[in-house]
N, C-alpha and C positions, 0 to 999 in steps of 0.2 A: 123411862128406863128401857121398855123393850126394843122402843125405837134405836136409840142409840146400841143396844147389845147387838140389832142384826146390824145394822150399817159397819159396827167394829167389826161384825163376822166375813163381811161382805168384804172389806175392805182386807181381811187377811187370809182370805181365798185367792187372789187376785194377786200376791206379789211375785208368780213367775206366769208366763207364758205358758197358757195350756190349749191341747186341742178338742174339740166336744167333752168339754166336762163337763159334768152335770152338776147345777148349784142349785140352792133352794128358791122356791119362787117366791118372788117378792109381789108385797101391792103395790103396785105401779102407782097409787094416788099418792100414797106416802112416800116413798122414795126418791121422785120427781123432780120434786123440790124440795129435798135436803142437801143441805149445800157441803155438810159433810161426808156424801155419799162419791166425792168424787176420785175417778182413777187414776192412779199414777203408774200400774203396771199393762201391758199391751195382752191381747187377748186374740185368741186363733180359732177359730171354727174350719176344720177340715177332716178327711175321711170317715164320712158322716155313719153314722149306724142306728140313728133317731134324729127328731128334733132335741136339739139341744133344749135343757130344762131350768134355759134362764131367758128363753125365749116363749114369747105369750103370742096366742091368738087373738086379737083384740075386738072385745064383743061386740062394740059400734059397726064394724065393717060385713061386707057380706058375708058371713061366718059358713053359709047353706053351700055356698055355691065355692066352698075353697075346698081343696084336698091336698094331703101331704104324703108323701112316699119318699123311699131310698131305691136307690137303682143306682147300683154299682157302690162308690161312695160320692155319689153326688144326691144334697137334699133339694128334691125337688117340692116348686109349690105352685101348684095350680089354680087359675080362678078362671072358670066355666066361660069358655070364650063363646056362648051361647048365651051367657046374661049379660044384658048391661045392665049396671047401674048408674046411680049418678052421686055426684058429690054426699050428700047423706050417708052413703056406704062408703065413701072414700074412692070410689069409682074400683072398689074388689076387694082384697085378701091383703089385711093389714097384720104383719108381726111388727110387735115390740121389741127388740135385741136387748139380750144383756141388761133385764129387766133389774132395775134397781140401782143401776150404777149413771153417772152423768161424769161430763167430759166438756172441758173448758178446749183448749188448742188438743186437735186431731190429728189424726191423717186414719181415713175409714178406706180400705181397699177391698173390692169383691170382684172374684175372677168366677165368670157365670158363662151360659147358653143360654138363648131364648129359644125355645120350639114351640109349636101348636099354636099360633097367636089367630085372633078373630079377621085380622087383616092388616096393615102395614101401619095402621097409627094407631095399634095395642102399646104401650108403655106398662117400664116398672117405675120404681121412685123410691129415694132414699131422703127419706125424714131426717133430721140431722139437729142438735140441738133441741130435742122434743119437752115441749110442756104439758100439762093435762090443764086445760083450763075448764074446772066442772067435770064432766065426762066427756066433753073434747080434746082431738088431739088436736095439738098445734106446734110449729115447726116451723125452719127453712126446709127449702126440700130442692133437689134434683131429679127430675125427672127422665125420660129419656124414651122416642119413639124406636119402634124396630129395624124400620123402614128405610127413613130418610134422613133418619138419625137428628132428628130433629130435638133440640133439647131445651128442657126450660131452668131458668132459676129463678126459685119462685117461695111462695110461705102458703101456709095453711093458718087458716085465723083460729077466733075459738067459734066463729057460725061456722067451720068446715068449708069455708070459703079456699078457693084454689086461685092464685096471683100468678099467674104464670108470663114469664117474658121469653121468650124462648128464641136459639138459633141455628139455623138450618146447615144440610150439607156436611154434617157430620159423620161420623163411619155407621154405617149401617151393621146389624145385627141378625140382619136375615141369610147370614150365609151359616146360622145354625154352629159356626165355632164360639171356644172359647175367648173371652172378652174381658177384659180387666176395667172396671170403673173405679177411678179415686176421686177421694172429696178430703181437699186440704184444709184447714179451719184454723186460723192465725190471728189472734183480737178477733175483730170484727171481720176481715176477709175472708170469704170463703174462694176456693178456684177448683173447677171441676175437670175432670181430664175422661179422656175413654182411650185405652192403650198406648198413654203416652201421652197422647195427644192433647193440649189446652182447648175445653171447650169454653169457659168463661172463668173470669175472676172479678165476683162481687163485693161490695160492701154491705152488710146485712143489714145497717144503718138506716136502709131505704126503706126497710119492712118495719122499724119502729112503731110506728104512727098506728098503723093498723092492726099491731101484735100486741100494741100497749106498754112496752118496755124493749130495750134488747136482750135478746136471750142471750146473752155471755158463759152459758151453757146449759147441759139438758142432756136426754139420753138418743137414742135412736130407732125408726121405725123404718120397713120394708114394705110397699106398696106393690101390688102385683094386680095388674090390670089386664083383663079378658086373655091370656096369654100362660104361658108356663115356662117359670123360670126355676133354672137347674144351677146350683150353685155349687161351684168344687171348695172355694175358701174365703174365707171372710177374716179381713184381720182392724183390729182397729190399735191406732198406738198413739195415749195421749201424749201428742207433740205435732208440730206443725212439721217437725223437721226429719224426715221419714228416712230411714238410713235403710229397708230395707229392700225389695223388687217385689213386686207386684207384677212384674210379666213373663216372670218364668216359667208356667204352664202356659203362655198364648204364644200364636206365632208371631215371628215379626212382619210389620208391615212394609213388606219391598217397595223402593223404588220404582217404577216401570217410565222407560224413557221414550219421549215420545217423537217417534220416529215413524215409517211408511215400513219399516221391516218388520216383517212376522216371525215371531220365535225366535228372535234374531238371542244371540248370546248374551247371556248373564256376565253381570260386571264384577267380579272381582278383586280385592285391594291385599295388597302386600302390605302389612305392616313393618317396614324395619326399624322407624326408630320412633321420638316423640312426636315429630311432627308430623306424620303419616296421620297418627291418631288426631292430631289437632286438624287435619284437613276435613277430617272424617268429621269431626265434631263440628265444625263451623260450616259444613256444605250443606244445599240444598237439595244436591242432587246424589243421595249416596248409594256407594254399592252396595250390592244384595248380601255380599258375604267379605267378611273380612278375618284375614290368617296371621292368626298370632302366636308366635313362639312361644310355647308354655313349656316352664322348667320345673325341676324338683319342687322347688318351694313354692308352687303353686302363683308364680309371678308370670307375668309378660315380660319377654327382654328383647332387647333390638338385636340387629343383625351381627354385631361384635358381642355377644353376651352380656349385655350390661341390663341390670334391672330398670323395668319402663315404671311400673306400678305395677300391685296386685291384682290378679285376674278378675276378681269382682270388681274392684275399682275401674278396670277397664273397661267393663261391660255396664257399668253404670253410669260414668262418668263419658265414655266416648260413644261407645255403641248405642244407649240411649233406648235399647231396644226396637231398636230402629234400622239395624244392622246385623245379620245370623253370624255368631263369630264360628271362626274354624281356627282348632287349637290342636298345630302342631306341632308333633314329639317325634324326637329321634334318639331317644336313649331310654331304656328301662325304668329308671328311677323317674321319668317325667310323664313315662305312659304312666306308671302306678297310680302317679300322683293325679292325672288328670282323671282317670277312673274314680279315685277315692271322691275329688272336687265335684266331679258329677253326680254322682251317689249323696252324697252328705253335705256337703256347700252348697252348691246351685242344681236344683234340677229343671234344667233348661231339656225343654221341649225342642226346643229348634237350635242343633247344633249338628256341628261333624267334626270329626276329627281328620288328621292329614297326618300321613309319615310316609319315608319311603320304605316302611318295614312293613310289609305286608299282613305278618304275624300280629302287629302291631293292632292294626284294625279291629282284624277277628276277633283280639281279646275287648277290646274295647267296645266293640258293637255285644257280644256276649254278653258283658255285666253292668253295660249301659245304654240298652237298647232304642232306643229314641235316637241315638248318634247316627246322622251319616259316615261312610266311609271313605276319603279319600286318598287312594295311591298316587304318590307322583312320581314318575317315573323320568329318567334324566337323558338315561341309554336305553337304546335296547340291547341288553347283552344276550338273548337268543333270536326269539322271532317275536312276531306279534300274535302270534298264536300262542304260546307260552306265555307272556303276560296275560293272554285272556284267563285259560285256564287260570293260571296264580290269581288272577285280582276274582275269580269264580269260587274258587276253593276259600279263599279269604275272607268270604263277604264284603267284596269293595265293591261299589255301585256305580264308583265315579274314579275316573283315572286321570291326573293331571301328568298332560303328558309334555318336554317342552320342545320350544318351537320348530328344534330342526328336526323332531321326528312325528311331529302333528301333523302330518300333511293329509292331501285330501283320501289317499287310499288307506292310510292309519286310521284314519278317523271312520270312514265307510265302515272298514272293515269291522271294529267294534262297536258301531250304535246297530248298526244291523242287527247283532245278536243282543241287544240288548242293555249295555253298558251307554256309560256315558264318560265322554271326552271332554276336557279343558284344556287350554293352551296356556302353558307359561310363556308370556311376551317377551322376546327379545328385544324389542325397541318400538317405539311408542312414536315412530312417524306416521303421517297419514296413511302414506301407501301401505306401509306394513300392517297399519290396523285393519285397514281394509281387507288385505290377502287374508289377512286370518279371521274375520266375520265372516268370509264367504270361504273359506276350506269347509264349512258346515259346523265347524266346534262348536259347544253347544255352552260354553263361558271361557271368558278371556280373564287371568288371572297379568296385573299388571302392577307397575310401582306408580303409575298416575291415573286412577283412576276417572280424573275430571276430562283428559285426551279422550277417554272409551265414549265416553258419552259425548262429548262435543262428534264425536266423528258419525256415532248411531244416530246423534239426532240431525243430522248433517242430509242425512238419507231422507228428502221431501221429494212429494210428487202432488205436483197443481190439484190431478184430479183426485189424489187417495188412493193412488192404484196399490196394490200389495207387491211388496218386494221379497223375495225368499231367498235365503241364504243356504237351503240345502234341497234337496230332491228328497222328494215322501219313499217311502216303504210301499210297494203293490202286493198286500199279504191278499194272497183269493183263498177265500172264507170257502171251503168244503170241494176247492177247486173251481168251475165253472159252473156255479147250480142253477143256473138259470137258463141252462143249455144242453146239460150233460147230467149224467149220474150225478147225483154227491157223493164225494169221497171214494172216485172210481177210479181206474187208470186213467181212463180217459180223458175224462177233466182234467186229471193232475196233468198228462202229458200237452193237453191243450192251455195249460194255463201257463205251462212254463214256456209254451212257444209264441203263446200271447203276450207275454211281457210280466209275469208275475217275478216278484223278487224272493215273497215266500208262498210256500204253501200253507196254509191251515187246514189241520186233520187232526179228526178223533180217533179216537182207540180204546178197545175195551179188552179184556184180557176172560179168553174160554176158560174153559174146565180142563182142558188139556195146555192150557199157558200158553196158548199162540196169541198174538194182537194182533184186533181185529180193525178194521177202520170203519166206523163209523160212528156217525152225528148220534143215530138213539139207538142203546140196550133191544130195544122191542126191535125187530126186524120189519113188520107188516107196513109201516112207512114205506120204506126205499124198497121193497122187493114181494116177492110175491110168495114172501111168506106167510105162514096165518096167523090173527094177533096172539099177541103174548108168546112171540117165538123170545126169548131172549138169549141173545151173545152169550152174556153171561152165566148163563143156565144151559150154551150146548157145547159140543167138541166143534175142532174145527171143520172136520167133517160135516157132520150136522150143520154149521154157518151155512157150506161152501153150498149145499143143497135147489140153497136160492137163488134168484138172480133178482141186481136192481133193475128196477123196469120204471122209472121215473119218465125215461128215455129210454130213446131205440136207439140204435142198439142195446140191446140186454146186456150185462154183465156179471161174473160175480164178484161179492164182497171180497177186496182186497184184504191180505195182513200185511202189516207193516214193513216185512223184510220186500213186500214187491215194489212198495214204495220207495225205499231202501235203494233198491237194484236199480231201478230210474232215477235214483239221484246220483249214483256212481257214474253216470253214462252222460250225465249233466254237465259240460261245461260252463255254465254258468254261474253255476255256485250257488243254485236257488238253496234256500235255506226253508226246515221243516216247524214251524211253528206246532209243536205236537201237544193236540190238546188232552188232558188227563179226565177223559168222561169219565174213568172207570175209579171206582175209591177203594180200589185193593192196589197197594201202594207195590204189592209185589210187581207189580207193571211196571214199574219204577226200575229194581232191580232188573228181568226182561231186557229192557231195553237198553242197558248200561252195559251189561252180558253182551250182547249183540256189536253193540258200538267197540266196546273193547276186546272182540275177538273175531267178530266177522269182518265190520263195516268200519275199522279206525280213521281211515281218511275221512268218514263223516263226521267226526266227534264233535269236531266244531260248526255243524252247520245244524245242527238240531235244538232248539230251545222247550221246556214245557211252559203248558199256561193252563190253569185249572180253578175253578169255581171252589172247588174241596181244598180249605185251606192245611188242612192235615195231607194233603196232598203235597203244596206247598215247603211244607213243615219236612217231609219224608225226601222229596225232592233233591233238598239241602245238605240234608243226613247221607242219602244211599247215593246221590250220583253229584256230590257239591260242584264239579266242575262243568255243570251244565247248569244256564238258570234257566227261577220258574217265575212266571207274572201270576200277579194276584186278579182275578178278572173280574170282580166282584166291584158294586158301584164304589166310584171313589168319589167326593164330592167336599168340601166346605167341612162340613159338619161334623164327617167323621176322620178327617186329616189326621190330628193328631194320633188318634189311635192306630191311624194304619202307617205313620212315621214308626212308631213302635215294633208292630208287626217285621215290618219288613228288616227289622236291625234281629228279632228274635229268629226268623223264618228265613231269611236272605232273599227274600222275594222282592220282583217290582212288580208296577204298575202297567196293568192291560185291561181299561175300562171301558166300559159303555160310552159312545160317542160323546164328548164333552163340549167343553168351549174357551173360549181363549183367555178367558180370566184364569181358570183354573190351569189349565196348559203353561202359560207362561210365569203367573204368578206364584202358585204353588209348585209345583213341579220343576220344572225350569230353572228358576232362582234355588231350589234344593238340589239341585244335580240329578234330577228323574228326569227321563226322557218319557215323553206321552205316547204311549200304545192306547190304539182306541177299537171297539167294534162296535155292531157292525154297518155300514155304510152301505145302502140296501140297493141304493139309482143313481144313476149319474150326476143330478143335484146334489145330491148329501157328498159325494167323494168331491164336485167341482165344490163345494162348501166349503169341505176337508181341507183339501191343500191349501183354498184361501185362508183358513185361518192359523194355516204355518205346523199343522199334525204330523208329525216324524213317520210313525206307526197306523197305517193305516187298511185294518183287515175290511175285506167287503168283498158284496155278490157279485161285480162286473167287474174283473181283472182284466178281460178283454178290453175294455174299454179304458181304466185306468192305461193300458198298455200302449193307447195312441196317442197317450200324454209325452211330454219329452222329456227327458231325464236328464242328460246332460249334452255339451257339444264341445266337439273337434276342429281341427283346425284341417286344410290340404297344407302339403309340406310346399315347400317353396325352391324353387331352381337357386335363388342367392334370398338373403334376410333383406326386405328393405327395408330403409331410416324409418323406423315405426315411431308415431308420437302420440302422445294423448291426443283421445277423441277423433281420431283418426277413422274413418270407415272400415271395415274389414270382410271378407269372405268366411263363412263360417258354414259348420254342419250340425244341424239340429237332427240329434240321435233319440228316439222312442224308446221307451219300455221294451216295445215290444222289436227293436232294432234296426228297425224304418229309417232312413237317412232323407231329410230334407236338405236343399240349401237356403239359406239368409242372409242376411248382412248383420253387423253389430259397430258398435265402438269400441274402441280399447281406452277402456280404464287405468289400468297402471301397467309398468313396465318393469320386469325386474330379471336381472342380470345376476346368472349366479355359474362360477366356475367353468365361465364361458359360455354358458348358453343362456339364452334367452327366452322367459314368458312373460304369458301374458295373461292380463284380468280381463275378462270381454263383458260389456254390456251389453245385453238385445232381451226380447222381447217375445216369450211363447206362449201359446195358450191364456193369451192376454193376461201376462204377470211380467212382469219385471223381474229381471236376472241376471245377477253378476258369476259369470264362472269363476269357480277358484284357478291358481296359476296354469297357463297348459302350455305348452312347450312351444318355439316357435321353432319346426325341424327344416332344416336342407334337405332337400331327396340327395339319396345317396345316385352318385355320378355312374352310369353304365359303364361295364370295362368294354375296350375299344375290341372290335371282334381282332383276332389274330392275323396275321398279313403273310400269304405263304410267299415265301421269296425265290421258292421256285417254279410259281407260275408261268406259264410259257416258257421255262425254258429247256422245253428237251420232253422226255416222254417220260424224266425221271418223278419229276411231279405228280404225272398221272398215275406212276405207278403206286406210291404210295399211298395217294386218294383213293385208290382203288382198292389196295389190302386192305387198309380203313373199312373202308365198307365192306368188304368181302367179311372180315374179322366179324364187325356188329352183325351182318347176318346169321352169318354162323352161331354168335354168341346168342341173338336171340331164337333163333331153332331151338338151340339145345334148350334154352328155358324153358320155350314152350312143348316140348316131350317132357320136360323133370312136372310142368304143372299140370298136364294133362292123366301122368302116372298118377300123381298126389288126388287129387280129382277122383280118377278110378278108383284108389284105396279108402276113402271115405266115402265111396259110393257102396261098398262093400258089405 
C-alpha cells in the first residue's frame, strides 16, 4: 500500500509543468522499476535557487570529489578536474533526475556551459532510460567530449561497464557558451542532436544482449566528468514529438561562407512571401539573419499583407534555429505586440528588431533587451549627420540603409564613429553585388540570398591571399607613445600628421572640473611629479605644475579643451576616441557642456570608450547622441550576456585584440562592428588587418600610416573605351597621404547619369583589393587666353595695356600701405 500511495502522489504532482519544485525524495531502488510510476506531464528545471529535491546524488559515484553551487540562476556541478577516476565511480559526479519517475517516448532537453574542464576530452553524459540493477546503475547513455565534440552512444551495464561508439567532428563546447543537447526517445530509437544539429540516431536494440532485456523505459541520470557543468534549463516532455525550442537561450550557428575575403559582409534574406522561407529551409548555405514582417497577431506575412504562418512556427519550422530572425514593425499595434512575443512567448537571445521608426527601437531594446536594433533608412531627408545622432539617441546599432544612398562616403562616415551599415540591394547582378561588397557595407540585405554567396564565394585566390573589402581604422593608442609623451600635444599633433584616423585619449576630471588628459590618475608615471600626485585629488593648477618627461621635449599635461582646439583646426576629420578613465560620470556632463556650447562642429567626431560599465550606463543617459564601447573582454563565453548589456546600456563593443572566429561570426553576422586594443608592434597590426579588424587602436600609428588606405584615379584628357580586365594607371593614397603610382585592373564598369566608374583591382601591402566605384573624370578643358584684336595696331593698344598696369600698380601700393598700417596697429 505505501508503494502504491507515493507513486499516486508522484503521479499527481506532476500534471502541470513546473519549474524547480521541490518534490519528495523517492528510493530510487523502488521506483525504477514500477511500471506505474510513469509520466505523462513534462517537467522544467530553471532559475535555479538550489538543487532541485527530486534530484539525488548517487552514492556509487565520486561523491568526495563533486560540489554543487548556484551562481546567478544557473546550477552548477563540479567534479574535481584534478581527480580522475575510473568506471567504478562512473568516471565523477553522478545525479539521478526526477528521482522516482520513468518515462517510455521522450524528448530530454539541457541548455548548459561547460567551464573549468581537466583538458579537451573531459565529458558530461546523459543516462537515459536508467535501471538500478543491484546497486548499479545501468542505462543508454550519451556522452559528449568538450573539445572535439566527439560523441558516443553507448550503455552502461550492470558490472558499470561503458560501451561506447562514438563520432567525431561535432560542435565543440570550449567556447564556454550556452549549448542546447537533445535526446529524442521513440520505441526503441534514440537520436541525439547538440544545437540543432543531428549527431546520431540509434536503435537501442543493439545493447539488448548485454543489458539483458530492452529498457522500453526507466528514469534519468547526469554524469559530469573531471569538468563543470553549468546548467540554465533542463526540460523533459514524455513524447517523442517535441513541440517546444530548446534554443532559445543559445546562439545561432551562422553560416560562414568560404571565400579569400575577410570580414567581407553578412548575408541577409528578405522574406516576402512563402517561398522565401521554403528556400531558407531546404538550403545549405543559409543567411545569417532573415526579416520578417511581424504583425499585430503576432504572425509573419508577406509583402502584400497576407498571413505566412505564426511567428513561432516560422522560427521553428523555417529558421530551424539556424538562422537569427529580424522581425520588422512598422505600426504600433505590431511593435507592442512583438515586445509582448519577446517577453512571454519566445525569449530568444539572438534576435533584432527592424523599423523605419526609430522610436520604435528604443522601446523595444528597453523592455527587451537582448534585441538588436535595426533602422533602415530609405532617404535621407536631412543629412547623415542627423541620422547619426537619431539612430544615437535611439539606441540603433545598426542602420539599413538602401542602395542609392549607401555609398562609400555614407558608409565611412558612420562605421568610423561606430555604427554599423547594411545595404538594401537594388538588384542582384554580379556587378552590382560586387560594388556593394567592396563600398565596405558591413551586410547585404537581399531577395536572393543564394546570388550573395555564389558571388562571395566566387572570390578565390590559388595562394589564400586575403582579400579586404574595406580599409581599417588607425586609432593611436595615447597618441605616438613610443616616441612622444602620452596623451601630449605632441603626439596627438604627430599622430594626426602621421596618418591617424582616430585619436585615443584619457581623461580624468579635477577638483576644479577641468579634464585632464591622461592614461593614469597617479601623475609620477608620465611626469615628474612625486608618487601619489593624483589628477583627481588636485586643481588644475596643481596638475599644470608638472611636466611629462617621458620624452624630450617636456611638456604639460594637456586638458581636453586644447585637444579640442587641434581638432577644430583639423581638416581631416580625425576623430577623438575619448576614453572614460575617470568614474565620476560628471565628466560625462563636462564634456557634452563643452560640445554643446563651445565646440558644436565637433559633436560628431567624438565617441566614448570605458572599462566602467556604469560609465557606459551614464554615457547613454547624459549625452545618448554620442556612443560609448564597452572595453571589457568580449569573448564566446560571455556573448550572451553582453548581447544584453548593450540593448540595456546602448553600448558597443571595443575589446581586447580578438580573432576572426569571433569577429566575423559573432559580431559581424549580429550587426557589431569589431573595435579591438591594443596592437603593440608592427606584427600584431600587419596581423590586424590580415584578419579583416575594422577598429584598430595601437602604439605605432606612424607606421599603420604607410599602410595605404584607398586609391585615386589621374583624370583623363577624353574617357577611353574602358573594358574589363583592362590595365589601368592608378594612385595608391597612405594613411598618412603619401601618393604612390601602380597599375591595377578594372573589375567592373558602371554607368550612371552619364558618368562613368569604376571597380579597380590591384594589390598593396600584399593583400588584395577591390576599390569601391571611383569616378572616371575629364580634366576640365583651359579657357583659351584672350586674343587682343588691337595688337599692333596703332599705339592705341599699347595704351590700354599700359593703364592696365599702371591701375594694378597703383592698386597694389595702396594695399600695401592699408597692410602695413594694420600691421603697425597690432603691433601696438
Amino acid at each position: 500500500m505505501k508503494k502504491i500511495f507515493i507513486s499516486t502522489l508522484i503521479l499527481s504532482s506532476l500534471v502541470f509543468t513546473y519549474s524547480n519544485k521541490n518534490i519528495n525524495k523517492i528510493d530510487n531502488n523502488v521506483i525504477l522499476n514500477n511500471k506505474e510510476a510513469l509520466v505523462t506531464s513534462s517537467v522544467t528545471y530553471e532559475n535555479f535557487n538550489s538543487v532541485p529535491t527530486s534530484w539525488e546524488l548517487y552514492n556509487q559515484c565520486d561523491t568526495n570529489n563533486t560540489k554543487t553551487s548556484i551562481n546567478e540562476d544557473y546550477l552548477v556541478i563540479s567534479h574535481d578536474k584534478t581527480k580522475g577516476v575510473g568506471n567504478d565511480k562512473y568516471y565523477g559526479s553522478v545525479y539521478n533526475l526526477n528521482v522516482g519517475n520513468t518515462y517510455k517516448d521522450f524528448t530530454f532537453t539541457m541548455t548548459f556551459k561547460m567551464t573549468d574542464w581537466a583538458d579537451g576530452a573531459r565529458w558530461i553524459g546523459i543516462v537515459y532510460h536508467s535501471k538500478m540493477v543491484g546497486n548499479n546503475l545501468t542505462g543508454y547513455l550519451m556522452n559528449y567530449r568538450t573539445q572535439n565534440g566527439q560523441s558516443a552512444y553507448s550503455y552502461i551495464d550492470k558490472n558499470k561497464g561503458f560501451h561506447d561508439t562514438a563520432s567525431s567532428g561535432n560542435i565543440a563546447l570550449t567556447d564556454r557558451n550556452l549549448h542546447t543537447l537533445k535526446i529524442k526517445m521513440k520505441g526503441s530509437i534514440a537520436t541525439h542532436y547538440m544545437d540543432g544539429k543531428e549527431i546520431v540516431s540509434w536503435d537501442t536494440n543493439e545493447a539488448n544482449n548485454s543489458l539483458g532485456s530492452l529498457y522500453d523505459e526507466g528514469g534519468f541520470s547526469l554524469i559530469v566528468n573531471r569538468s563543470t557543468l553549468n546548467i540554465k534549463k533542463i526540460n523533459i516532455i514524455p513524447s517523442a514529438e517535441d513541440t517546444t525550442i530548446d534554443s532559445d537561450e543559445t546562439l545561432v550557428d551562422t553560416y560562414q561562407a568560404k571565400t579569400n575575403i575577410v570580414n567581407g559582409p553578412t548575408n541577409v534574406a528578405k522574406v516576402n512571401n512563402i517561398n522565401d522561407l521554403n528556400n531558407i529551409a531546404n538550403s545549405n548555405k543559409l543567411p545569417s539573419n532573415a526579416i520578417l514582417n511581424f504583425n499585430k497577431d503576432k504572425n509573419i506575412i508577406d509583402k502584400d499583407g497576407n498571413v505566412i504562418d505564426s511567428a513561432s512556427n516560422v522560427i521553428d519550422k523555417y529558421l530551424k534555429h539556424k538562422v537569427i530572425p529580424i522581425f520588422k514593425v512598422e505600426d504600433k499595434e505590431s511593435k507592442d505586440a512583438l515586445i509582448d512575443f519577446l517577453n512571454n512567448d519566445r525569449k530568444l537571445v539572438d534576435v533584432s528588431a527592424l523599423s523605419s521608426k526609430a522610436s520604435f527601437i528604443k522601446e523595444i531594446r528597453e523592455k527587451y533587451p537582448y534585441s538588436r536594433g535595426i533602422l533602415e533608412v530609405n532617404e535621407l531627408n536631412s543629412s547623415i549627420k542627423d541620422l547619426y545622432f537619431e539612430s544615437n539617441i535611439n539606441n540603433c546599432p545598426t542602420i539599413l540603409l538602401s542602395e542609392k544612398i549607401s555609398n562609400y562616403e555614407n558608409i565611412n562616415y558612420l562605421h568610423s564613429r561606430m555604427k554599423t551599415v547594411w545595404t538594401n540591394l537594388d538588384s542582384t547582378s554580379e556587378n552590382n553585388i560586387h560594388n556593394v561588397i567592396f563600398s565596405g557595407t558591413y551586410g547585404i540585405v537581399s531577395d536572393d540570398f543564394n546570388k550573395i554567396y555564389n558571388k562571395l564565394e566566387s572570390y578565390k585566390v590559388d595562394n589564400n591571399e586575403t582579400i579586404l573589402t574595406r580599409s581599417p581604422y588607425n586609432i593611436a593608442h595615447r597618441g605616438l607613445p613610443k616616441s612622444y609623451n602620452e596623451n601630449s600635444i605632441s603626439g596627438v599633433k604627430e599622430a594626426i600628421s602621421k596618418g591617424a584616423t582616430h585619436l585615443e585619449l584619457d581623461v580624468y576630471l579635477t577638483k576644479d572640473r577641468h579634464l585632464m588628459v591622461s592614461h593614469d590618475n597617479d601623475l609620477s608615471r608620465t611626469t615628474n611629479a612625486p608618487k601619489n600626485t593624483l589628477i583627481e585629488g588636485s586643481t588644475f593648477d596643481e596638475v599644470r605644475q608638472y611636466d611629462l618627461d617621458l620624452f624630450t621635449p617636456t611638456e604639460k599635461v594637456p586638458d581636453l579643451y586644447e585637444i579640442f582646439d587641434i581638432l577644430k583646426e583639423d581638416n581631416k576629420g580625425t576623430i577623438l576616441v575619448c576614453e572614460l578613465k575617470t568614474q565620476n560620470s560628471d565628466a560625462i556632463t563636462v564634456i557634452k557642456n563643452a560640445l554643446d556650447n563651445d565646440y558644436p562642429t565637433l559633436k560628431d567626431r567624438l565617441v566614448f570608450i570605458s572599462f566602467y560599465r556604469n560609465q557606459c550606463k551614464e554615457a547613454h543617459a547624459r549625452a545618448s547622441e554620442i556612443p560609448c564601447a564597452d572595453l571589457n573582454t568580449l569573448n564566446s563565453g560571455n556573448f550572451i550576456e553582453n548581447l544584453e548589456r548593450m540593448g540595456k546600456y546602448g553600448n558597443v563593443i571595443d575589446t581586447p585584440y580578438g580573432n576572426k572566429l569571433l569577429n566575423e561570426k559573432y559580431l559581424r553576422d549580429r550587426g557589431i562592428v569589431g573595435w579591438y586594443w591594443t596592437m603593440d608592434n608592427e606584427a600584431s597590426i600587419d596581423d590586424a588587418i590580415n584578419n579583416g579588424f575594422t577598429g584598430m587602436t595601437n602604439n605605432k600609428a606612424d607606421y599603420f600610416g604607410t599602410k595605404v588606405q584607398y586609391i585615386t584615379l589621374d583624370e583623363f584628357t577624353e574617357l577611353p573605351d574602358f573594358k574589363a580586365n583592362d590595365e589601368i594607371d592608378i594612385n595608391l593614397v597612405k594613411y598618412n597621404g603619401e601618393i604612390t603610382k601602380s597599375k591595377g585592373n578594372i573589375e567592373t564598369i558602371c554607368i550612371n547619369d552619364g558618368k562613368t566608374y569604376l571597380s579597380i583591382k590591384y594589390k598593396a601591402n600584399g593583400i588584395i583589393r577591390y576599390s569601391y566605384l571611383i569616378e572616371a573624370k575629364i580634366k576640365e578643358k583651359e579657357e583659351k587666353p584672350i586674343v587682343d584684336d588691337n595688337k599692333n595696331k596703332g599705339c592705341s593698344g599699347s595704351i590700354i595695356t599700359t593703364s592696365i598696369i599702371l591701375s594694378s600698380v597703383s592698386l597694389i601700393g595702396l594695399l600695401v600701405l592699408l597692410l602695413n598700417k594694420k600691421v603697425r596697429n597690432l603691433n601696438k
